[in-house]
NUMAR-759507 format. One line per field, with one value per residue (C-alpha): x negated, y negated, z; residue number from 1. Coordinates in Angstrom, 1 decimal, always signed. Last residue first. Layout:
BEGIN
x (X ...);
y (Y ...);
z (Z ...);
n (NUM ...);
END
This chain:
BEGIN
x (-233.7 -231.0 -230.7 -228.4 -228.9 -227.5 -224.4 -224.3 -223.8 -220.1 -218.6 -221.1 -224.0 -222.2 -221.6 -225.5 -225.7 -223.6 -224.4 -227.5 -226.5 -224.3 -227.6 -229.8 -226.2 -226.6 -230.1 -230.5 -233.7 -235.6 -232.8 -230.9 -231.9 -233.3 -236.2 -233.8 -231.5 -227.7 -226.1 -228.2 -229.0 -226.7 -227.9 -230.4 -231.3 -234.5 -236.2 -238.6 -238.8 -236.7 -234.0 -231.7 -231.9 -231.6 -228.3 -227.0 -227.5 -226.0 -222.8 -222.1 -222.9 -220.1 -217.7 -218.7 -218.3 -215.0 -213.6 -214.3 -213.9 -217.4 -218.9 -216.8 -218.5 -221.4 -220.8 -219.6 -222.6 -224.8 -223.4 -223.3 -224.3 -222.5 -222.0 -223.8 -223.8 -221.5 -218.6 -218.9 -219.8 -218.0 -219.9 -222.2 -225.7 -228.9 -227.4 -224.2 -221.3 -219.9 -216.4 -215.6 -212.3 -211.0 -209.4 -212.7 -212.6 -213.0 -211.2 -208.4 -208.9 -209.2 -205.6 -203.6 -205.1 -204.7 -201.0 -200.5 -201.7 -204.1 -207.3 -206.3 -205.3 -206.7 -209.0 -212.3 -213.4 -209.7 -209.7 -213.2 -212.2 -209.6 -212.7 -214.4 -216.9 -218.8 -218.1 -215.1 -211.8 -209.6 -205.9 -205.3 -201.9 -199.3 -195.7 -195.2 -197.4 -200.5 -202.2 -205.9 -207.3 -203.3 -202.8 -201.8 -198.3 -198.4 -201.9 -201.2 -198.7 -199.8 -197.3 -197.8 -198.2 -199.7 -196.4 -194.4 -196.6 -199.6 -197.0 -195.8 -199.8 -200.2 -197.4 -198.6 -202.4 -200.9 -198.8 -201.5 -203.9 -201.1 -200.1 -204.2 -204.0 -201.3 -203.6 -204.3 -202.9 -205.2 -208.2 -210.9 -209.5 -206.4 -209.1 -210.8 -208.2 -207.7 -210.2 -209.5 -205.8 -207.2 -209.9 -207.7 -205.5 -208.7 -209.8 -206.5 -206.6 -210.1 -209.2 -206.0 -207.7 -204.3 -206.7 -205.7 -208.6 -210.9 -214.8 -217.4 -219.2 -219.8 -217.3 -214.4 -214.4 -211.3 -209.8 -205.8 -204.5 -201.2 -197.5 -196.2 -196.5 -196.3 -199.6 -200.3 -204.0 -206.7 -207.1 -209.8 -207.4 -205.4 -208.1 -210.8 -214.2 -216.2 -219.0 -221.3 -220.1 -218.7 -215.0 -213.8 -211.0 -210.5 -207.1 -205.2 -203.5 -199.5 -198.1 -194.0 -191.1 -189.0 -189.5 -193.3 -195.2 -198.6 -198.0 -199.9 -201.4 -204.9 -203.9 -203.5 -206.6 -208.0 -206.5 -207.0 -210.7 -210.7 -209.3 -211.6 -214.8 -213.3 -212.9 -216.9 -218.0 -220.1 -219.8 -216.0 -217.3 -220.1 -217.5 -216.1 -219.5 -217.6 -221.3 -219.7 -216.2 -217.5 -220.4 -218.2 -215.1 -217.8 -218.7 -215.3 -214.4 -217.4 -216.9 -213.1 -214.5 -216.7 -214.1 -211.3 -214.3 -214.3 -217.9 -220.4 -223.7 -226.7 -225.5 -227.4 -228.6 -226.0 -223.9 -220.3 -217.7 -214.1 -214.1 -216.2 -217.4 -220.4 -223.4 -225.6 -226.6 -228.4 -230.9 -233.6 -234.3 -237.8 -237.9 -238.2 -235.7 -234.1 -232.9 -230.7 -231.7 -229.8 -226.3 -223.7 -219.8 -218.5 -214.6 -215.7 -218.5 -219.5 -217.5 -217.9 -221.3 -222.0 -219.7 -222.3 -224.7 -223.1 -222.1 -225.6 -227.3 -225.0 -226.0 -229.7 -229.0 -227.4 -230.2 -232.4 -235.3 -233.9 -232.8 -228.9 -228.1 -224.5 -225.5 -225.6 -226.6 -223.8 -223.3 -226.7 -225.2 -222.9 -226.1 -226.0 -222.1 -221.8 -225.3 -223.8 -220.5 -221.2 -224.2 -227.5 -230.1 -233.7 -232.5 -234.4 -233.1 -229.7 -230.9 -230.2 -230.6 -230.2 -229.2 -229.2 -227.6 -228.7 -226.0 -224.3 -224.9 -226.4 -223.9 -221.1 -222.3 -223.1 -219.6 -218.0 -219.7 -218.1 -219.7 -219.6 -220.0 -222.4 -225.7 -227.0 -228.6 -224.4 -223.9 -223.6 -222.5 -223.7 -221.5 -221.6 -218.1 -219.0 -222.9 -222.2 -225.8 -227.3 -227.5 -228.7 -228.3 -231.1 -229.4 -231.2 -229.8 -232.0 -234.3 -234.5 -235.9 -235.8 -234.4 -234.5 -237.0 -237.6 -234.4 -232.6 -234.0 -233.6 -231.5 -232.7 -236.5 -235.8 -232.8 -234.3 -237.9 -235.1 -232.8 -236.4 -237.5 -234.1 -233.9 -232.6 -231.8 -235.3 -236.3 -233.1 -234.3 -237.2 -235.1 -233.0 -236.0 -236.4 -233.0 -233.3 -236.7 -235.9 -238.0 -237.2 -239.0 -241.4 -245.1 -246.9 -244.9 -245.6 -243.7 -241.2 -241.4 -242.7 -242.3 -240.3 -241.4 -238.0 -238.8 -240.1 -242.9 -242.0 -244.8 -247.3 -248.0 -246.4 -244.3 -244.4 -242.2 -241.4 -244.3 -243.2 -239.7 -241.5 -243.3 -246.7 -247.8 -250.3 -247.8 -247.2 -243.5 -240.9 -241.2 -238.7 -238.2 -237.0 -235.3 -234.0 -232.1 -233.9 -232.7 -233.2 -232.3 -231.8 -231.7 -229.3 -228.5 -231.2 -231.3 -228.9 -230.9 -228.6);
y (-7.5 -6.0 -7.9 -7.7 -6.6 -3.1 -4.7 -5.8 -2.6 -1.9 +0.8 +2.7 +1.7 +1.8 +5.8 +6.5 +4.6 +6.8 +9.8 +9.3 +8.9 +12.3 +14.0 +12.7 +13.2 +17.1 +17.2 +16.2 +15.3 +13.6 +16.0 +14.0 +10.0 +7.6 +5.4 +2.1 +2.6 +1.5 +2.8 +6.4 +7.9 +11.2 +13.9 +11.4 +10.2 +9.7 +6.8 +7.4 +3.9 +4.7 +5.5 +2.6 -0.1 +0.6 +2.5 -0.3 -2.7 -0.4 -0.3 -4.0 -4.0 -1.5 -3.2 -6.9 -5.7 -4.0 -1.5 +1.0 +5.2 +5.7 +3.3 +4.4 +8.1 +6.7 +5.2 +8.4 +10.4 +7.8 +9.6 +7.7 +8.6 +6.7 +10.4 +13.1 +15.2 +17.9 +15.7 +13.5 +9.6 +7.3 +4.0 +1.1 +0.9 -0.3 -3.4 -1.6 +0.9 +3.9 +5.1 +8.9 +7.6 +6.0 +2.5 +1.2 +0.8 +2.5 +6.0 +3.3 +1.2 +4.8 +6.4 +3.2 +3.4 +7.0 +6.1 +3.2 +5.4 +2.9 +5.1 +7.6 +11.0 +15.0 +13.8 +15.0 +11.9 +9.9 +12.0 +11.1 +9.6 +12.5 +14.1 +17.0 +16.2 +16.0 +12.6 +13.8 +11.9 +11.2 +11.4 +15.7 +16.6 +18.4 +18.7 +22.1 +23.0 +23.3 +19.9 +18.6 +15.1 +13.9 +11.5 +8.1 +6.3 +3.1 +1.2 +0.1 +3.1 +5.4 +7.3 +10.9 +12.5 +16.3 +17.9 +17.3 +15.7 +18.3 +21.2 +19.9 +20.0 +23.3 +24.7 +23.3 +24.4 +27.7 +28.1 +27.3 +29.6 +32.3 +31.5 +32.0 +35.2 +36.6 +39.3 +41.2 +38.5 +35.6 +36.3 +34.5 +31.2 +31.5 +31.8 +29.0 +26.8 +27.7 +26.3 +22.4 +23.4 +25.4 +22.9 +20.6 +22.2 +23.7 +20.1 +18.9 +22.0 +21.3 +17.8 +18.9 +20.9 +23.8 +25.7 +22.6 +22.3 +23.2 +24.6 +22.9 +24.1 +20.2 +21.1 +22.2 +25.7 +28.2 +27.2 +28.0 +28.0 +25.8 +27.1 +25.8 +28.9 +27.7 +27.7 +29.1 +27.8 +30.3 +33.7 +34.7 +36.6 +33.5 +31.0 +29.8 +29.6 +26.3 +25.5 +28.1 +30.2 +32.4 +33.8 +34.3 +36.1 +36.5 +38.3 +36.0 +38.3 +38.0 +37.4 +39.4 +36.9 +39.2 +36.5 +37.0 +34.7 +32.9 +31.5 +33.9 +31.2 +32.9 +35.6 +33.9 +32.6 +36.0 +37.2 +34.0 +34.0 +37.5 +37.3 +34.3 +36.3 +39.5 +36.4 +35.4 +38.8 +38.9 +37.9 +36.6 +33.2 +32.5 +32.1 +29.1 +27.1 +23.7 +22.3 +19.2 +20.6 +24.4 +23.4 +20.9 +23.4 +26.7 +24.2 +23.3 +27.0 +27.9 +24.9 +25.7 +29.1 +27.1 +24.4 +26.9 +27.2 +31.1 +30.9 +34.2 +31.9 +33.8 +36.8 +39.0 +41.3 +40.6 +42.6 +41.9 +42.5 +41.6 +39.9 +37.6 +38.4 +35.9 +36.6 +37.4 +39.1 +37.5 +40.0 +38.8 +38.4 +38.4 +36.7 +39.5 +37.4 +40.6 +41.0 +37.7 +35.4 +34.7 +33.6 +30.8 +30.7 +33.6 +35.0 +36.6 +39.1 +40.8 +39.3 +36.5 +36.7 +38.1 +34.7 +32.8 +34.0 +34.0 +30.4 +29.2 +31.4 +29.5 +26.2 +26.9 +28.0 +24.9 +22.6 +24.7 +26.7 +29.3 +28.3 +28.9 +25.2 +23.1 +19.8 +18.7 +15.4 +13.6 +17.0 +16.5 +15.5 +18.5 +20.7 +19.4 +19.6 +23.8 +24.3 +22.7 +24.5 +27.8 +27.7 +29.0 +29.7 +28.7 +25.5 +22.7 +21.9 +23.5 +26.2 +27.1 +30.6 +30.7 +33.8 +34.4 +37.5 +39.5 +40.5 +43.1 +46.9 +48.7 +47.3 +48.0 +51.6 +52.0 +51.0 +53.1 +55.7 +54.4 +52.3 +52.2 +49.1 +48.2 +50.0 +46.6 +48.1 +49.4 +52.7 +56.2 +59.3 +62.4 +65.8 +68.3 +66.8 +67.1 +66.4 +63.2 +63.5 +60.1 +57.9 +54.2 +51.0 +49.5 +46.5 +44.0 +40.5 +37.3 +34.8 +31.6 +31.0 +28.5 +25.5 +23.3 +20.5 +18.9 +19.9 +19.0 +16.1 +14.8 +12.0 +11.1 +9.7 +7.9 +6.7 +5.3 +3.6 +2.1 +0.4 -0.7 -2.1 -4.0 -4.6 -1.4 -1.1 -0.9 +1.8 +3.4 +4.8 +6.1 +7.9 +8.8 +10.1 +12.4 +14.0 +14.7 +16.6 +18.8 +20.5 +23.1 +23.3 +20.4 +21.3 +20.7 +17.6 +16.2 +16.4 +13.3 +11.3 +8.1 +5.5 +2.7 -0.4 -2.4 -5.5 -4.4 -3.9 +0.6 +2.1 +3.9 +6.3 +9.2 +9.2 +11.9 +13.9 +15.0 +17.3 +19.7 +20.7 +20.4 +23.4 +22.6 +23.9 +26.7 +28.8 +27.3 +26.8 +28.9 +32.6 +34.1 +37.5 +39.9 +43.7 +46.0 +49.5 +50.5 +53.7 +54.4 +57.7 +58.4 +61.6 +62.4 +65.9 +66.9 +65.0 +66.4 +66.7 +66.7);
z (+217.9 +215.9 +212.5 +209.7 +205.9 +207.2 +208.0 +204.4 +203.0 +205.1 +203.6 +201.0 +203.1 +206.1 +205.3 +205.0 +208.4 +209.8 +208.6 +209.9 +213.4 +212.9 +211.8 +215.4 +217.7 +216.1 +216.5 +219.7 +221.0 +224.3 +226.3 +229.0 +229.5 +232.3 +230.6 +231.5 +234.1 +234.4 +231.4 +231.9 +228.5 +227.2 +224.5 +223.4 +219.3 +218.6 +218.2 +220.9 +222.3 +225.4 +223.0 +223.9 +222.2 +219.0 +220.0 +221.8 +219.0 +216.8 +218.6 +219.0 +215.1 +214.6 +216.8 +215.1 +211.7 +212.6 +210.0 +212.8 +212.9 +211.5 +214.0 +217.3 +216.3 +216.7 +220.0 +221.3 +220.0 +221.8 +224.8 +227.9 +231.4 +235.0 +235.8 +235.7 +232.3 +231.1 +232.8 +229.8 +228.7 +227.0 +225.7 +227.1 +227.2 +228.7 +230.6 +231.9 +231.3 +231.0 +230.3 +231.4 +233.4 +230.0 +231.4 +231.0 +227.6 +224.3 +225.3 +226.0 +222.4 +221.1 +222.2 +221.4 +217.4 +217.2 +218.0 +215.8 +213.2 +211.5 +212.3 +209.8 +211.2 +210.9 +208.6 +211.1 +211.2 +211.5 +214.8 +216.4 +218.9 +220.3 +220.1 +218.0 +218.2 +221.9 +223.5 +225.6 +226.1 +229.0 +229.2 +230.8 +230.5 +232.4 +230.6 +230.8 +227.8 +228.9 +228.0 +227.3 +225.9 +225.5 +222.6 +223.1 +223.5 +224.9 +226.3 +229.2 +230.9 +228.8 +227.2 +226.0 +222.7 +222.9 +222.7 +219.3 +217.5 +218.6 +217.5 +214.3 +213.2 +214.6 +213.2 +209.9 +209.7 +210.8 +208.3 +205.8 +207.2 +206.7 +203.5 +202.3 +204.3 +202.4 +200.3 +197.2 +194.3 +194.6 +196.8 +196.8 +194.9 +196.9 +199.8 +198.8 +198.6 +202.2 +203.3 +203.8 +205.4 +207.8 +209.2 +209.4 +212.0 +213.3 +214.0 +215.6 +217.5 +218.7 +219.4 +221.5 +223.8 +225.2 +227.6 +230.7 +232.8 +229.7 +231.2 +229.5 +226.6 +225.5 +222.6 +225.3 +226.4 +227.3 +224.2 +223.7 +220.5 +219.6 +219.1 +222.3 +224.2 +228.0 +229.5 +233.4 +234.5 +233.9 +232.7 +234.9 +237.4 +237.7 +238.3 +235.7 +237.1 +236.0 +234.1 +236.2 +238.8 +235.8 +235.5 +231.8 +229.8 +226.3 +224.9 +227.4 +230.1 +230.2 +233.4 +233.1 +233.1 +230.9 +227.8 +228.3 +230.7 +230.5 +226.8 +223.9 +221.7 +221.7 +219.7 +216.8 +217.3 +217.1 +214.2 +211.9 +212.8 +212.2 +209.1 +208.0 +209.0 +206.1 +203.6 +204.4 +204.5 +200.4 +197.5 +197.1 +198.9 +196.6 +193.8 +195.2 +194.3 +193.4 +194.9 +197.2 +197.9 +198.2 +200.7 +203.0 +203.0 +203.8 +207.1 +207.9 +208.1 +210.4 +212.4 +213.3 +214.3 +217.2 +217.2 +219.3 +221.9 +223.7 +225.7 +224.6 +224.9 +223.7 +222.0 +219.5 +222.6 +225.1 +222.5 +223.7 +226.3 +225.8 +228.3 +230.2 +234.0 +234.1 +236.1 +233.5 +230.3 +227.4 +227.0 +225.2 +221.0 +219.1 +216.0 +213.7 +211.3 +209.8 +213.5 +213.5 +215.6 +218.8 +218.9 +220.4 +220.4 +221.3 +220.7 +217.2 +218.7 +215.5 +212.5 +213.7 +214.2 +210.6 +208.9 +210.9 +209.1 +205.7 +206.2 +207.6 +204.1 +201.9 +203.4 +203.5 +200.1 +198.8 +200.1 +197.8 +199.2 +197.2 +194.0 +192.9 +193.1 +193.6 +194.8 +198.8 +198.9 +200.7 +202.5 +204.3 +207.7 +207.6 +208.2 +211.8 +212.0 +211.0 +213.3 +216.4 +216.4 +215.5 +218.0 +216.5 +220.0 +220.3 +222.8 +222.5 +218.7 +218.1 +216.2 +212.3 +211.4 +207.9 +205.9 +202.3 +200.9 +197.8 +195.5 +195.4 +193.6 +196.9 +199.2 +197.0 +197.0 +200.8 +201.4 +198.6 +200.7 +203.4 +206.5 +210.5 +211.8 +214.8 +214.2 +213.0 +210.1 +209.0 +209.7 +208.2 +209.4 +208.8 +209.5 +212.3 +213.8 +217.1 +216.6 +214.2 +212.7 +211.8 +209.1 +209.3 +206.4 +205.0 +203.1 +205.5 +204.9 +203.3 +204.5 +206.5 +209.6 +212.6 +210.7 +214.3 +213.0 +210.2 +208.6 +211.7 +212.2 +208.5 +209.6 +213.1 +212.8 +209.4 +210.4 +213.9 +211.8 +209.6 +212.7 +214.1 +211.0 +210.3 +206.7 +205.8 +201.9 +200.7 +203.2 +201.9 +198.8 +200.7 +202.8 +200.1 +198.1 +201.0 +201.5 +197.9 +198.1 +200.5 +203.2 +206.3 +208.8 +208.6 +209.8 +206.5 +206.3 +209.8 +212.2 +212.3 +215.5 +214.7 +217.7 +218.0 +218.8 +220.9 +219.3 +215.4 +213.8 +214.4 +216.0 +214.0 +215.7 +218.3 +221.5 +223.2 +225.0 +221.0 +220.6 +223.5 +222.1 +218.5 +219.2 +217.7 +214.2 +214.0 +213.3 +210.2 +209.1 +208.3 +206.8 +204.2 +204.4 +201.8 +202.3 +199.9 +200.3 +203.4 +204.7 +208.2 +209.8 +213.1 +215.5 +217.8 +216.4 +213.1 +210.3 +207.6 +203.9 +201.1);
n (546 545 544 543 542 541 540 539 538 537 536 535 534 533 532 531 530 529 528 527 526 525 524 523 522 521 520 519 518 517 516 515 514 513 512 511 510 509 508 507 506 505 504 503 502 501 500 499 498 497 496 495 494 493 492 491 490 489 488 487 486 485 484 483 482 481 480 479 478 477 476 475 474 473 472 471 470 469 468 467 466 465 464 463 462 461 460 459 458 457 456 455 454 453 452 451 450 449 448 447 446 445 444 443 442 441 440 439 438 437 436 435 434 433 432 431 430 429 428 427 426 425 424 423 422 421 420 419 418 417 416 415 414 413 412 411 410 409 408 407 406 405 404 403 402 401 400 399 398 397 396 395 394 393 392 391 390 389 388 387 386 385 384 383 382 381 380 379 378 377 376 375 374 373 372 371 370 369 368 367 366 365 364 363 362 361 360 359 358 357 356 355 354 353 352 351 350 349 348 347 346 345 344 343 342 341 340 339 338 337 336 335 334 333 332 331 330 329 328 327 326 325 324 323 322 321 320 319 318 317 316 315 314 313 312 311 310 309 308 307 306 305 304 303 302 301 300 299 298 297 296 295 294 293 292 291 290 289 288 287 286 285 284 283 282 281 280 279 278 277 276 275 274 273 272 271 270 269 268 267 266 265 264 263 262 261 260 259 258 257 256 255 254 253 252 251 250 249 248 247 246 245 244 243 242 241 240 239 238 237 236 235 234 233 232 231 230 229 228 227 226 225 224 223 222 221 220 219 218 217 216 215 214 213 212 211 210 209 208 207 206 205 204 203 202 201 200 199 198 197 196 195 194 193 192 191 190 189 188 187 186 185 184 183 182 181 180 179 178 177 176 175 174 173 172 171 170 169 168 167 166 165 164 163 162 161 160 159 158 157 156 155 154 153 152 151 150 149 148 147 146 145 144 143 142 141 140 139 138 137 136 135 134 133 132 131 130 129 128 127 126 125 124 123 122 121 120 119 118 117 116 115 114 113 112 111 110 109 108 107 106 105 104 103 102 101 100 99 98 97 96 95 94 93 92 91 90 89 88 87 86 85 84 83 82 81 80 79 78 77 76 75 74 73 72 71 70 69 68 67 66 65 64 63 62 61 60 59 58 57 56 55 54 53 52 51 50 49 48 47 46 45 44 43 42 41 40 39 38 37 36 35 34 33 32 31 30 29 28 27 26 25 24 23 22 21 20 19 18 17 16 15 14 13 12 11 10 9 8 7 6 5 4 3 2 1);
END
């Protein structure tokens, strides 16, 4: 066998296949939706028509297509049509950055104290075994999809798991590429990578097969452990950023019975470190001989907020739920116990661990771990994160830490205490769920908004007196209400500005006053919404909103 000489490298490539996007010739969509393009919608508030055009779509699929026609004839509304045609297949028209499949080159050097080769993964971060190199000549090839958030050329775990959960109602079991299936398989094995990489961050640059170029991420923030600035955009510790990754491989085995797929390739190894770290993460401040005990993940930064104690934040009692650093809207926690991420990873759990009993029968227990967890989480959110309001009864704590502090507000970013019956974790007749969302609802929630352009809960990522059309769509898909849901269109309609897209946050007060003219996430979950009227509440979409 030939040894390279000391220092040097060696790549192999095994196989390799891209898959390019769009034209380049294209424009960025960042700068094409500041303005507003023809036809305008016929009705009141005009809205404009802000898909790209086919040849410059990102990512195409004929069944989300023939139910936007489909629906054409089932929204009577032109303005509420012309806003679920703009929003539903945003991220597919927009923020599917590349798709394509791994690198099996793999790199030898010379170990110059032990005079032997060593070989390495393409990323240069794990090292491999023969029996490595074998399996990875002999398995399958795997798709990757790197799936930005819209304005920002970055793939959070979060926003990238709930943007392609829009299309689960037409997600069908295929092996072709280009499929719906494979842009989902290739999300899950991409994310499964950055896990399996830097597993307490929570947003990542493209991956190197992509050849979109990547910048150093590093800054003023003192995180640990440290990680690749290179693959990492964002490295923020958020409980639903894992939580995502599991709901998302839930969504694509319940809708294509595809379990196979997950004993291909990392997803099981991902899971463990999901499981391991968040284990972690529900160390309590003090040990039984009163010693501090540092968090595995630490953070200091000027911006979002700088946790005291030495970076490890406020004191937490172990109560047996994980502690988040970040809330959804990458804000800093007050209190590290967020009860919506915990409800979500609760659920989360419990939805994929069939999988791994499906995975791994016989060789391992981390099916009746996930399961135990789901549970102790569960027990543990009765037991602690219920507290009385003094008007509106018992309700569910936004934030606690365990010695009886709590944080009663609510954040617009899923998951929410809102959005609870959403993510299964509770239906919305628990007399509790029910108390906690008539305050998040009213102006009793200190994040409440309201006035002549809109009214809804708004979120210390943004300035005040700002609501989140994500709030308001979530009220809809947690309402039997006709009049509540209709309320909440109306607002909608009326308040893109006449883009008929979907904000991050629009100003109650002033008309033409909003934060980012796109958000894909809000833009999927709006279409979700309607999609789900239709099989709830069809005649609301009969209605008028002029």
């Amino acid at each position: 066998m030939w040894i390279p000489p000391p220092g040097s490298l060696l790549l192999l490539t095994l196989t390799s296949t891209l898959v390019q996007p769009v034209s380049s010739q294209c424009p960025i969509y960042t700068g094409y939706a500041y303005h507003k393009h023809l036809p305008l919608s016929t009705g009141k508030w005009q809205l404009a028509s802000m898909r790209p055009i086919p040849p410059c779509r990102t990512f195409k699929s004929r069944e989300v297509e023939e139910t936007i026609e489909r629906l054409r004839n089932v929204i009577v509304d032109p303005d509420l049509f012309r806003l679920f045609e703009n929003t539903w297949p945003s991220t597919l028209d927009t923020t599917v950055a590349w798709t394509g499949v791994a690198n099996k080159s793999v790199i030898v050097e010379l170990d110059p104290v032990m005079n032997k080769t060593v070989t390495w993964d393409a990323s240069h971060k794990f090292q491999l075994t023969p029996e490595d190199v074998k399996k990875l000549e002999d398995e399958e090839e795997e798709e990757l999809s790197f799936v930005i958030t819209g304005d920002i050329e970055a793939m959070w775990l979060r926003d990238s798991a709930n943007q392609l959960q829009a299309y689960t109602s037409v997600l069908r079991a295929s092996k072709e590429k280009g499929s719906l299936a494979s842009l989902f398989r290739g999300a899950i094995n991409l994310q499964a990578r950055y896990i399996l990489g830097d597993p307490f961050c929570n947003a990542f640059q493209a991956p190197i097969e992509s050849k979109i170029p990547r910048k150093s991420s590093a800054n003023s923030d003192t995180i640990s452990p440290s990680y690749d600035y290179m693959a990492v955009f964002s490295c923020q510790w958020e409980l639903d950023s894992v939580a995502s990754f599991l709901q998302l491989s839930a969504d694509y085995a319940r809708m294509t019975g595809d379990v196979a797929f997950f004993g291909k390739h990392a997803w099981a190894a991902a899971v463990r470190k999901v499981l391991d770290i968040t284990q972690s993460m529900t160390v309590g401040s003090y040990d039984a001989a009163g010693t501090w005990m540092h968090t595995p993940y630490t953070y200091c930064a000027p911006y979002g907020g700088t946790p005291i104690n030495d970076c490890n934040g406020s004191p937490h009692r172990a109560i047996g739920l994980v502690r988040s650093f970040h809330r959804p809207s990458d804000d800093s926690c007050i209190y590290q116990y967020l009860i919506p991420s915990n409800m979500m990873y609760a659920v989360a759990l419990n939805a994929s661990a069939p999988i791994m009993a499906a995975v791994q029968p016989h060789a391992s227990n981390l099916t009746a771990w996930m399961t135990a967890m789901s549970s102790s989480i569960t027990t543990a959110i009765a037991a602690h994160a219920v507290v009385r309001d003094p008007t509106h009864g018992p309700i569910f704590a936004y934030e606690i830490d365990g010695y009886g502090s709590a944080i009663l507000m609510d954040d617009p970013n899923v998951p929410s205490l809102l959005s609870a019956p959403y993510l299964n974790f509770t239906s919305p007749s628990n007399p509790v769920y029910a108390n906690t969302r008539r305050k998040i609802l009213s102006r009793d929630n200190p994040y409440f908004t309201w006035g002549p352009v809109i009214e809804g809960v708004g979120s210390m990522h943004t300035l005040p007196g700002r609501a989140w059309p994500m709030a308001n769509i979530m009220a809809i898909l947690t309402s039997s209400d006709d009049v509540e849901i209709a309320r909440h269109l109306r607002w909608l309609v009326q308040s893109t500005d006449g883009y008929g897209l979907m904000h991050e946050s629009v100003h109650s007060q002033t008309e033409g006053v909003w934060s980012r003219q796109w958000f894909s996430w809000a833009n999927g979950l709006f279409g979700q919404a309607i999609l789900d009227l239709e099989r709830r509440k069809p005649w609301i979409l009969r209605m008028g909103f002029q």
